[in-house]
C-alpha positions as CSV (number, residue, x, y, z in Angstrom):
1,X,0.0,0.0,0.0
2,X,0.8,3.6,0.1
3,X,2.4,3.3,3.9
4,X,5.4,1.6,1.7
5,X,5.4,4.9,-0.5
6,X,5.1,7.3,2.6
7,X,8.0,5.5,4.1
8,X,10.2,5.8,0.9
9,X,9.5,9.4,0.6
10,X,10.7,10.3,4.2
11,X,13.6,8.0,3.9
12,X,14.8,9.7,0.7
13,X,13.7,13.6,2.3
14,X,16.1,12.6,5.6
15,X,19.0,11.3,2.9
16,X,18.4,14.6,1.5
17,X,18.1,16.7,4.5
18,X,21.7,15.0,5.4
19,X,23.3,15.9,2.3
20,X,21.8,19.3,2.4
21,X,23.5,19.8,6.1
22,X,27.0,18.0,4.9
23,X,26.9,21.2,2.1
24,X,26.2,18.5,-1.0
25,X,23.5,20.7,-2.1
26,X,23.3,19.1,-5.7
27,X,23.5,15.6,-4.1
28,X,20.2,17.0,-1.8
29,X,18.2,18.5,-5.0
30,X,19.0,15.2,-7.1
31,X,17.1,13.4,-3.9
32,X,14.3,16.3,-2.9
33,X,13.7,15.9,-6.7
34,X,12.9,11.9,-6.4
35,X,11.2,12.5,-3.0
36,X,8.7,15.3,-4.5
37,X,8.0,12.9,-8.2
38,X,7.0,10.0,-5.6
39,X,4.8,12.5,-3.5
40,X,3.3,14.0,-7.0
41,X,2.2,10.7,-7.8
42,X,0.7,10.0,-5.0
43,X,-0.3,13.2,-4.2
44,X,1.1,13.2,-0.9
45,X,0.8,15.6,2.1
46,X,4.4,16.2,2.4
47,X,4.6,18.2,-1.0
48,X,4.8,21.6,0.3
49,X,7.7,20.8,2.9
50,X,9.7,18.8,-0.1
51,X,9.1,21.7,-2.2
52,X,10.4,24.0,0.5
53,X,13.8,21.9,1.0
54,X,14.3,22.2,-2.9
55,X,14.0,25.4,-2.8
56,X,16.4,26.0,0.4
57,X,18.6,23.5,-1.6
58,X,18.4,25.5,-4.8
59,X,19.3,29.0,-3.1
60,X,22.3,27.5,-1.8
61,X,23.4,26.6,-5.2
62,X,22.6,30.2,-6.4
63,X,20.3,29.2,-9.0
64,X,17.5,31.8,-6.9
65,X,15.2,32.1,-10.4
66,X,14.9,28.0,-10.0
67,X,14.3,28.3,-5.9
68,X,12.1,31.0,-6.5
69,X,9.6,28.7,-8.5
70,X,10.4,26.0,-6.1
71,X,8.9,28.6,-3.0
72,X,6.1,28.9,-4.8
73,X,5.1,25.6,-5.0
74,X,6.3,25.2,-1.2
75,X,3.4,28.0,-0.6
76,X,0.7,26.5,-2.5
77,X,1.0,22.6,-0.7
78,X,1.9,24.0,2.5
79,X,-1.0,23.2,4.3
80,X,-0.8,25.9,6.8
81,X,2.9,24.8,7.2
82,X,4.0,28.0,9.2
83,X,7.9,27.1,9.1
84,X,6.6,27.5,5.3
85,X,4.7,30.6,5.3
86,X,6.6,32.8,7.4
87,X,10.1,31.8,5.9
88,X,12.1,35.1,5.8
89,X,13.7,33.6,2.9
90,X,10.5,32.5,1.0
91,X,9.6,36.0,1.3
92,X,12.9,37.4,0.2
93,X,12.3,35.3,-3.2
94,X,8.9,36.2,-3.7
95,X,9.8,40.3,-3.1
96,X,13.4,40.7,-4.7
97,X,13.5,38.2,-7.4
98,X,9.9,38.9,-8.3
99,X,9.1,42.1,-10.1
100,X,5.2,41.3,-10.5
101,X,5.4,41.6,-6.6
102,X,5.4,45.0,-4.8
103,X,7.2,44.5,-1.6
104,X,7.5,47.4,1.0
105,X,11.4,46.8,1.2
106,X,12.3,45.5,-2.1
107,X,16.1,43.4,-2.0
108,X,17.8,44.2,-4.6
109,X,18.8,41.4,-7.2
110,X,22.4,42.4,-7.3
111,X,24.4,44.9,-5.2
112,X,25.5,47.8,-7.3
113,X,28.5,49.3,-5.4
114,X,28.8,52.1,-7.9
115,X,26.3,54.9,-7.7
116,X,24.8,53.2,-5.1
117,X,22.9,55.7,-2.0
């Protein structure tokens, strides 16, 4: 049954969650990728927090247009996931690497050193 599934997807999330922590973040997104088709499949509850480790895997590797896509997903299965909704970091994605979204302090995509205020 599905239990089988569940337990696959949270034994490949904690591999992923170890790699992520030993700094192998393209090790971790290769396994938060394999952990979120299984959930997909089965339409699994634990989406949104997959989709949120991608994405935290993803901004470490700098690839922020890819994690930014990735927090969105993260947002739409989060189920009321508050680590989730109230990520500083989500938010910083959503605001600075957004342009369709107004933010009151807007990060800047790059820092311009020269004729900066």
């Amino acid at each position: 049954g599905s239990k089988n599934f569940d337990l696959e997807i949270s034994q490949i999330n904690r591999l992923a969650i170890k790699k992520y922590q030993q700094g192998l973040f393209e090790i971790a997104v290769e396994n938060f990728k394999k952990a979120l088709n299984l959930a997909r499949q089965l339409r699994d509850p634990s989406q949104g927090i997959l989709y949120f480790n991608l994405s935290l895997s993803l901004h470490e590797l700098g690839n922020h247009e890819a994690a930014t896509k990735q927090f969105y997903s993260a947002r739409r299965f989060a189920r009321g996931n508050s680590k989730i909704l109230e990520s500083e970091l989500l938010k910083m994605h959503e605001c600075g690497f957004n342009p369709s979204v107004s933010c009151k302090e807007k990060i800047p995509l790059s820092i311009n050193i020269e004729g900066s205020d």
